[in-house]
N, CA, C and O atoms as a GROMACS GRO file, in nm:
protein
  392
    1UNK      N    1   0.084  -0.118   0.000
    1UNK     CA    2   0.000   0.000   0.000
    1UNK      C    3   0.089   0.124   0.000
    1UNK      O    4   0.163   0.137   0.097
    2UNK      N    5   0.090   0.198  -0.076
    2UNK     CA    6   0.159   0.317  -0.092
    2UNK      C    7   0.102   0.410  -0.070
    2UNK      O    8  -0.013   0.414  -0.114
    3UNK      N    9   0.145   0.508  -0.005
    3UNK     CA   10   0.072   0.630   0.055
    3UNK      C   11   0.169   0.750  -0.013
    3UNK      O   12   0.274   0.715  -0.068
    4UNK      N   13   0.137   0.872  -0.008
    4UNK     CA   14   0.100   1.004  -0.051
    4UNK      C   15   0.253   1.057  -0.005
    4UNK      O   16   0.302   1.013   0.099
    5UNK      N   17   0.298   1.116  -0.057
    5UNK     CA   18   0.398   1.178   0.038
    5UNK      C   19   0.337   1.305   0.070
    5UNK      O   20   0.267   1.378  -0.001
    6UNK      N   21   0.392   1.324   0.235
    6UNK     CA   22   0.378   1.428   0.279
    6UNK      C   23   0.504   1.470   0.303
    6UNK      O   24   0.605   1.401   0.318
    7UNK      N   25   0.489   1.637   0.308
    7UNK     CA   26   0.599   1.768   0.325
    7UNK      C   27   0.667   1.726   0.492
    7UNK      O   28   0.584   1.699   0.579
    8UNK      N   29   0.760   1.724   0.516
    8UNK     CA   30   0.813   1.730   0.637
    8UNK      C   31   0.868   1.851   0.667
    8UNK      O   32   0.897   1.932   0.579
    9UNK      N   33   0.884   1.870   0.779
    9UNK     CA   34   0.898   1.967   0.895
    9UNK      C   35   1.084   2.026   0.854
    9UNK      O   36   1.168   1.935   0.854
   10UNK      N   37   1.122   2.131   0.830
   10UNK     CA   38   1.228   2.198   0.764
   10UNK      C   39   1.314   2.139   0.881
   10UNK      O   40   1.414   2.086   0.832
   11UNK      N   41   1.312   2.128   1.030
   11UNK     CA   42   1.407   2.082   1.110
   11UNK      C   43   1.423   1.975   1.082
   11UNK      O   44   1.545   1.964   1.100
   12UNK      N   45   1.398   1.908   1.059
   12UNK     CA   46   1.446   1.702   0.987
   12UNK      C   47   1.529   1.748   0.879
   12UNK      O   48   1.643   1.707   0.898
   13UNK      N   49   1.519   1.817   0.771
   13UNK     CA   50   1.677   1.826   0.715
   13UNK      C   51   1.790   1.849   0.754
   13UNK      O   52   1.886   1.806   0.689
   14UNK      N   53   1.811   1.935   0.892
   14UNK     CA   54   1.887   1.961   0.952
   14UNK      C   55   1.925   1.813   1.034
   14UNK      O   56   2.044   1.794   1.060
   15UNK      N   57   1.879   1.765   1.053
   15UNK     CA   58   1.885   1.612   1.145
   15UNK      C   59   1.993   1.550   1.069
   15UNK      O   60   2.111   1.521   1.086
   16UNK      N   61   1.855   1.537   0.927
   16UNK     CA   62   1.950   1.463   0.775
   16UNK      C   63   2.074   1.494   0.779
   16UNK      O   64   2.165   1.414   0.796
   17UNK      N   65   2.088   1.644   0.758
   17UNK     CA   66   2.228   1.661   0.774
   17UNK      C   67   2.343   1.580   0.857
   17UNK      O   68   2.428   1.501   0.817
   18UNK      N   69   2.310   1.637   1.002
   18UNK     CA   70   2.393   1.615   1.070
   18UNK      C   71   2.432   1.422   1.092
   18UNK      O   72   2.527   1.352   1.127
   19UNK      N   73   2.312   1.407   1.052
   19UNK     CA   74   2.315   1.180   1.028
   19UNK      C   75   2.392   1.210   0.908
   19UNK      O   76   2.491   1.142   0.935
   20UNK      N   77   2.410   1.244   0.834
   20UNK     CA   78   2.491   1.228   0.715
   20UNK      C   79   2.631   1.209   0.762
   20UNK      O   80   2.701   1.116   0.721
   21UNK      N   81   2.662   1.279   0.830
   21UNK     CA   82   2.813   1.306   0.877
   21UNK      C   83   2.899   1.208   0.942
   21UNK      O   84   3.021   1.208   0.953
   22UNK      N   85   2.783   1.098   0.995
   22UNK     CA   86   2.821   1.004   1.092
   22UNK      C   87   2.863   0.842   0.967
   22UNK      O   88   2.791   0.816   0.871
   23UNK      N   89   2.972   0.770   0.999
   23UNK     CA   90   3.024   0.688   0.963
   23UNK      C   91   2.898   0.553   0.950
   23UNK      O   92   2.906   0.456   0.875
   24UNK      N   93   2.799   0.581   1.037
   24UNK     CA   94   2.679   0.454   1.009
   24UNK      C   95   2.554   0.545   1.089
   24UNK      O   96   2.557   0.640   1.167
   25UNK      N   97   2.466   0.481   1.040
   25UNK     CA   98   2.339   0.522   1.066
   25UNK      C   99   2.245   0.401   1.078
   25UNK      O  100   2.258   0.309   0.998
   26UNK      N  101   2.134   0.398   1.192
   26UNK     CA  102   2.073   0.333   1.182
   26UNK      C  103   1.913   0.387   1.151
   26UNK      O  104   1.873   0.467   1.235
   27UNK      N  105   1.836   0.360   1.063
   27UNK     CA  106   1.690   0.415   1.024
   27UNK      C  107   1.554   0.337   1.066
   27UNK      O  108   1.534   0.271   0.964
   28UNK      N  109   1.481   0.316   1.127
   28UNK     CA  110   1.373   0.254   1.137
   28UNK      C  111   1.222   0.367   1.017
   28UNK      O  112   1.190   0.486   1.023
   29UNK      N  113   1.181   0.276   0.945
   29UNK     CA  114   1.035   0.337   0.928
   29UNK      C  115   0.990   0.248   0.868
   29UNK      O  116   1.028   0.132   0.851
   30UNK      N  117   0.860   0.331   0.815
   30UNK     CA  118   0.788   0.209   0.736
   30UNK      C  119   0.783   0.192   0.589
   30UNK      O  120   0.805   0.292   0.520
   31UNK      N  121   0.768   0.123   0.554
   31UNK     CA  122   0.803   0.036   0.439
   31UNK      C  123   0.641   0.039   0.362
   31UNK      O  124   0.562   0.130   0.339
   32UNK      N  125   0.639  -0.105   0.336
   32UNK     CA  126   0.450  -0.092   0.248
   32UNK      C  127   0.376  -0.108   0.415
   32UNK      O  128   0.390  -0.181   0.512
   33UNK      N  129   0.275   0.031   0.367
   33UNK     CA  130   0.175   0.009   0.449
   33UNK      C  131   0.221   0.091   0.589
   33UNK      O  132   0.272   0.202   0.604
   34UNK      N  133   0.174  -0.030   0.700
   34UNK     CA  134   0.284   0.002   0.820
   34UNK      C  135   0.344  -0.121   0.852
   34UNK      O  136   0.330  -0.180   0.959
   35UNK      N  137   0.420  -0.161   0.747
   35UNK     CA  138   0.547  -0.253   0.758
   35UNK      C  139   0.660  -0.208   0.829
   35UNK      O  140   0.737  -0.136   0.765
   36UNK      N  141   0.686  -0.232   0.939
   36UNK     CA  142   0.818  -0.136   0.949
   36UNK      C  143   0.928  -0.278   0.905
   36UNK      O  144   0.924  -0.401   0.903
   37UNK      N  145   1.034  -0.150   0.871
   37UNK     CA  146   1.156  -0.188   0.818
   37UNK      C  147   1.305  -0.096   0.845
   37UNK      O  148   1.295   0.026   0.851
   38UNK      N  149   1.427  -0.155   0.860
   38UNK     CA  150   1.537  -0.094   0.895
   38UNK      C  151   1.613  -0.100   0.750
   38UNK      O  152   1.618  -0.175   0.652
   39UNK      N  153   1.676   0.039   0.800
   39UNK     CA  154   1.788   0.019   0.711
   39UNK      C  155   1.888   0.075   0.748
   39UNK      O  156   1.860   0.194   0.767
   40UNK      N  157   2.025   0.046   0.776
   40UNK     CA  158   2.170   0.107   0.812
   40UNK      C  159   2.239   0.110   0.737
   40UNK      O  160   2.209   0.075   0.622
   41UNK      N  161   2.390   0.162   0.778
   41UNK     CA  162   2.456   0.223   0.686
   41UNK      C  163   2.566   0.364   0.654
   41UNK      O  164   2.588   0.397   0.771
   42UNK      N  165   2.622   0.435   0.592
   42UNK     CA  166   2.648   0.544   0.589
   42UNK      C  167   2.502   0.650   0.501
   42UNK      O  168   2.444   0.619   0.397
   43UNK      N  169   2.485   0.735   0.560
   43UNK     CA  170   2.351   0.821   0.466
   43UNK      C  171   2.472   0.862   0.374
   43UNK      O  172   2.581   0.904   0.411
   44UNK      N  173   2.424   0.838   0.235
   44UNK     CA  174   2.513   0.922   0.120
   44UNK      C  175   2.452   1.046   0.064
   44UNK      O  176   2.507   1.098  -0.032
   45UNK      N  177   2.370   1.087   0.102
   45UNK     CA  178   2.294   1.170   0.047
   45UNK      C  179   2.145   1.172   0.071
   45UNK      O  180   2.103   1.089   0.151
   46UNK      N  181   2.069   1.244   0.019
   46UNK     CA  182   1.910   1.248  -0.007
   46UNK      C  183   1.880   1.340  -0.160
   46UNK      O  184   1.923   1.445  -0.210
   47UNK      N  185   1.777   1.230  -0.200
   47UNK     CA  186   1.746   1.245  -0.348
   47UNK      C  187   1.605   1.260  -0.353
   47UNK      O  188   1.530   1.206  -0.272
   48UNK      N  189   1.564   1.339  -0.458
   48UNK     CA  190   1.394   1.391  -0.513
   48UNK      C  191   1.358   1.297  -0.620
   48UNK      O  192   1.436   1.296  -0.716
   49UNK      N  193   1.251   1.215  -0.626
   49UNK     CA  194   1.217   1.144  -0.705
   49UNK      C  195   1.064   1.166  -0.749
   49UNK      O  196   0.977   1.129  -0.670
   50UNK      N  197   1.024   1.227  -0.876
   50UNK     CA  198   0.893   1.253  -0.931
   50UNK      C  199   0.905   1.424  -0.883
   50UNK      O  200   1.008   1.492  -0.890
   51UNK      N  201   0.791   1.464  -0.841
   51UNK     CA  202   0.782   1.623  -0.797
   51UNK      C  203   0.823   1.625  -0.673
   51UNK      O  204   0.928   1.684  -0.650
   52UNK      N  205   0.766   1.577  -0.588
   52UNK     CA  206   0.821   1.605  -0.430
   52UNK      C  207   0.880   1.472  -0.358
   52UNK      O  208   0.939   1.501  -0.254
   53UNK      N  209   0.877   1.356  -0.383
   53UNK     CA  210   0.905   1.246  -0.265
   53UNK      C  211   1.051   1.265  -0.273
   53UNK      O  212   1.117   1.269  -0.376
   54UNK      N  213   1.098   1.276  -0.137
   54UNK     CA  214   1.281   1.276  -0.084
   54UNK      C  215   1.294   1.145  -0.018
   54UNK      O  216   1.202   1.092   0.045
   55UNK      N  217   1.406   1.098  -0.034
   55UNK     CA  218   1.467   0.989  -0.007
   55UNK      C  219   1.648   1.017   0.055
   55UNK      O  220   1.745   1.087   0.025
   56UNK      N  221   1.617   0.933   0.137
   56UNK     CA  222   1.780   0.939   0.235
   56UNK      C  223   1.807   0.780   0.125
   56UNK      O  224   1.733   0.691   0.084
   57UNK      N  225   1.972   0.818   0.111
   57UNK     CA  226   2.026   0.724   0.031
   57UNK      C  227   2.135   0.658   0.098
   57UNK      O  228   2.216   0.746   0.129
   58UNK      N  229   2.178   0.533   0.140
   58UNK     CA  230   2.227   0.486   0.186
   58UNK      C  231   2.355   0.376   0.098
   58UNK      O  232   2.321   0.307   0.002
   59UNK      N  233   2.507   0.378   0.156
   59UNK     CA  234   2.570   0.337   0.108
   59UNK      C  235   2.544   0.176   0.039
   59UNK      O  236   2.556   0.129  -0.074
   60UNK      N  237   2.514   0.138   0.137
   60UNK     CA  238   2.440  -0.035   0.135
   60UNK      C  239   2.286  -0.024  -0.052
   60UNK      O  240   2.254  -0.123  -0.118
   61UNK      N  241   2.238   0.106  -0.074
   61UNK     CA  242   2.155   0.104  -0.180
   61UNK      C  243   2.041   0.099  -0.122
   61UNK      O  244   1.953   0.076  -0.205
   62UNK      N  245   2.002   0.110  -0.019
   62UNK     CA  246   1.879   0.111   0.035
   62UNK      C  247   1.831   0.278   0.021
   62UNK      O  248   1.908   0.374   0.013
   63UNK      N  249   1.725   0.281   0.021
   63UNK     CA  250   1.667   0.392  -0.024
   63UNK      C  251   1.516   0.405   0.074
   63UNK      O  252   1.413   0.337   0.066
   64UNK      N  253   1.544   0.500   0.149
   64UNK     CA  254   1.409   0.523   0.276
   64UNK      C  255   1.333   0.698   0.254
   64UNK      O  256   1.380   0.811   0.264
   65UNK      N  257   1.208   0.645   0.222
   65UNK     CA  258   1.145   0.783   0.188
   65UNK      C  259   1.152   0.898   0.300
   65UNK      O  260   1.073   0.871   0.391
   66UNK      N  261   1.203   0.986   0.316
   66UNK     CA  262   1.211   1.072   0.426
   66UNK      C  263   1.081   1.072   0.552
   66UNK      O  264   1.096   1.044   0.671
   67UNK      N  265   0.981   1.103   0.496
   67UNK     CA  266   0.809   1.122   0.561
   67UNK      C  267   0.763   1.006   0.606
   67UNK      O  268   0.660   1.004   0.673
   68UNK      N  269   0.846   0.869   0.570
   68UNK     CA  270   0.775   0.772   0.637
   68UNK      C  271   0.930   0.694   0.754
   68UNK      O  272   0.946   0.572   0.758
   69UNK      N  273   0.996   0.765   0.813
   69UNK     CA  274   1.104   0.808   0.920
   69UNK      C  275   1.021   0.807   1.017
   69UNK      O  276   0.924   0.883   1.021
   70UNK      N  277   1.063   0.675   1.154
   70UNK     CA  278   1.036   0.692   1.241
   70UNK      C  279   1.109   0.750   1.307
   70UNK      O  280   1.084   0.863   1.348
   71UNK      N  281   1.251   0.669   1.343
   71UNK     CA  282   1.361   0.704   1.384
   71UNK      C  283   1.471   0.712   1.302
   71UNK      O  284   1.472   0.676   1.184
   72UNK      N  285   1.573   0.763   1.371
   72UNK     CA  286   1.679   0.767   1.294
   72UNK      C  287   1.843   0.804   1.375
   72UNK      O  288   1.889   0.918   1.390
   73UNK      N  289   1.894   0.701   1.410
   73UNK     CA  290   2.005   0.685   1.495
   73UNK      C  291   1.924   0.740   1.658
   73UNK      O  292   1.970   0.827   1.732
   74UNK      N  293   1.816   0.674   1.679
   74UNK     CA  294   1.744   0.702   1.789
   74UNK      C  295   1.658   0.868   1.811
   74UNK      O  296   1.591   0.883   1.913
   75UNK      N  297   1.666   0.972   1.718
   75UNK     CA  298   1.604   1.071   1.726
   75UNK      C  299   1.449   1.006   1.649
   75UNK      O  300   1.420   0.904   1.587
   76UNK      N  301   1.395   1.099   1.684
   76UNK     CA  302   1.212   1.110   1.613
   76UNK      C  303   1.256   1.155   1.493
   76UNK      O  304   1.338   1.243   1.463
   77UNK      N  305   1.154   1.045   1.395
   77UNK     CA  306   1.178   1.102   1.255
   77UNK      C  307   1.017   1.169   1.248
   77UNK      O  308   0.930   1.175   1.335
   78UNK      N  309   1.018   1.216   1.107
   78UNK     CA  310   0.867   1.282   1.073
   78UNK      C  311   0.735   1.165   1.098
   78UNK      O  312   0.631   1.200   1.152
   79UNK      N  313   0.751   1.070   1.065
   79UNK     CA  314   0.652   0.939   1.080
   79UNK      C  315   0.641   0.887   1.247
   79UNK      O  316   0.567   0.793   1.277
   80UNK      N  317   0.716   0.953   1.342
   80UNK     CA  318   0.684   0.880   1.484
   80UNK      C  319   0.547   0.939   1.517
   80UNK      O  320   0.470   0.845   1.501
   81UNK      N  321   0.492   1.024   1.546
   81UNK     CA  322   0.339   1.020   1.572
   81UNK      C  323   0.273   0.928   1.508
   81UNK      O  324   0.205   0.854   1.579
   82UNK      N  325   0.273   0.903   1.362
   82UNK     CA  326   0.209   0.805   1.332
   82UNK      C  327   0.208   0.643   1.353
   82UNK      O  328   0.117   0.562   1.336
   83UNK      N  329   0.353   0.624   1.400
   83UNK     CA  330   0.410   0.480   1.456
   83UNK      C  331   0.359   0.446   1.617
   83UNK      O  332   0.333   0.336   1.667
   84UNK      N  333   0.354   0.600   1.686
   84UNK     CA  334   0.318   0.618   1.823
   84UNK      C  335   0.137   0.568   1.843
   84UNK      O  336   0.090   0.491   1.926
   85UNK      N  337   0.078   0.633   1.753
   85UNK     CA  338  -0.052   0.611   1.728
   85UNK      C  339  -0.121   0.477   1.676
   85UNK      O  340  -0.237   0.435   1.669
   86UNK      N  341  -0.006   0.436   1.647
   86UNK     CA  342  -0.039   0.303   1.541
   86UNK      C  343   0.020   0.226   1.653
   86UNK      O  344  -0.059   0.133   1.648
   87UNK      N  345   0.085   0.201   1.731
   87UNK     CA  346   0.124   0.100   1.815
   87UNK      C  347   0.033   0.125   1.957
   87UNK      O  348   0.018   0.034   2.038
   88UNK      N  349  -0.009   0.224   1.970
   88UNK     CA  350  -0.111   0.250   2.111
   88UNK      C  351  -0.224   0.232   2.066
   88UNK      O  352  -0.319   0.233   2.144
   89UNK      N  353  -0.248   0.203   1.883
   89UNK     CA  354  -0.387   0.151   1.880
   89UNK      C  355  -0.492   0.089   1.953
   89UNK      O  356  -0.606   0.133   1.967
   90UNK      N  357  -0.449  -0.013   1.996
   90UNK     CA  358  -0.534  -0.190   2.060
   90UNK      C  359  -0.537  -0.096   2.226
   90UNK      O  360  -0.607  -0.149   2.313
   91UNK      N  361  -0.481   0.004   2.257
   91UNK     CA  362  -0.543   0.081   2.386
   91UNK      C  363  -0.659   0.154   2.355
   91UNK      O  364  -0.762   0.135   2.419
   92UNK      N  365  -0.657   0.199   2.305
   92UNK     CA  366  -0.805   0.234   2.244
   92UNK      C  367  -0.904   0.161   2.185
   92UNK      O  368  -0.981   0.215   2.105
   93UNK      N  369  -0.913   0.040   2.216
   93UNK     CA  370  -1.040  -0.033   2.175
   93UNK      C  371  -1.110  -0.023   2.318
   93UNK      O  372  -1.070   0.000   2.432
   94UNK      N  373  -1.264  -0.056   2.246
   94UNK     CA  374  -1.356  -0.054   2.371
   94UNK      C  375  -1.412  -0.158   2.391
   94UNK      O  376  -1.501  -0.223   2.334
   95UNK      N  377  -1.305  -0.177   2.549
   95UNK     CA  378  -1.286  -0.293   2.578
   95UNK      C  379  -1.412  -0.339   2.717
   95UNK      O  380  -1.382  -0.290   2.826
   96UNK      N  381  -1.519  -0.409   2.716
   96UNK     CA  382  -1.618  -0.415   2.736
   96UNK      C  383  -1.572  -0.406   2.915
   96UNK      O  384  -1.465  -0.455   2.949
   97UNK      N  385  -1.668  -0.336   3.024
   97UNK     CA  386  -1.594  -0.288   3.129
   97UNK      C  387  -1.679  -0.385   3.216
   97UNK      O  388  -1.794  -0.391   3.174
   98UNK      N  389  -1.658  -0.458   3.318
   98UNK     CA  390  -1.720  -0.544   3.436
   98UNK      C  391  -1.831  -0.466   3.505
   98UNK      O  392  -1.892  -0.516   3.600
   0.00000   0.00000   0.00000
């Protein structure tokens, strides 16, 4: 399931940046859907693909869409509210009370 890209927050490039600099990186986000998936590595860059989707590029060839970033060498990426929300789901069911 592929979803939409959304615009991220101008301070996460600055993040990008500074993960760039570092000899390995580790990335958690999601993948299809809410698959999560890792990817590590050195960040080699970040690339624009179509009109707007950005991608962090990784030495290893892995390629992680920026907006769907949970984490990233343990900071909050743009996608943790939605990982936060999505894993506290099943607390919010209504769960029939005695």
């Amino acid at each position: 399931m592929k979803t939409d890209f959304s615009p991220v927050y101008p301070v996460y490039y600055e993040v990008f940046s500074e993960e760039q600099e570092k000899e390995f990186s580790k990335v958690f986000y999601f993948g299809n859907g809410t698959e999560l998936e890792e990817a590590k590595g050195k960040i080699t860059g970040l690339i624009k693909k179509g009109s707007i989707e950005e991608y962090l590029v990784f030495d290893s060839g892995d390629e992680v869409r920026i907006d769907r970033i949970i984490s990233i060498n343990g900071k909050l990426g743009p996608a943790y509210d939605e990982y936060d929300a999505f894993a506290l789901a099943c607390l919010n069911c209504n769960i029939p009370e005695d």
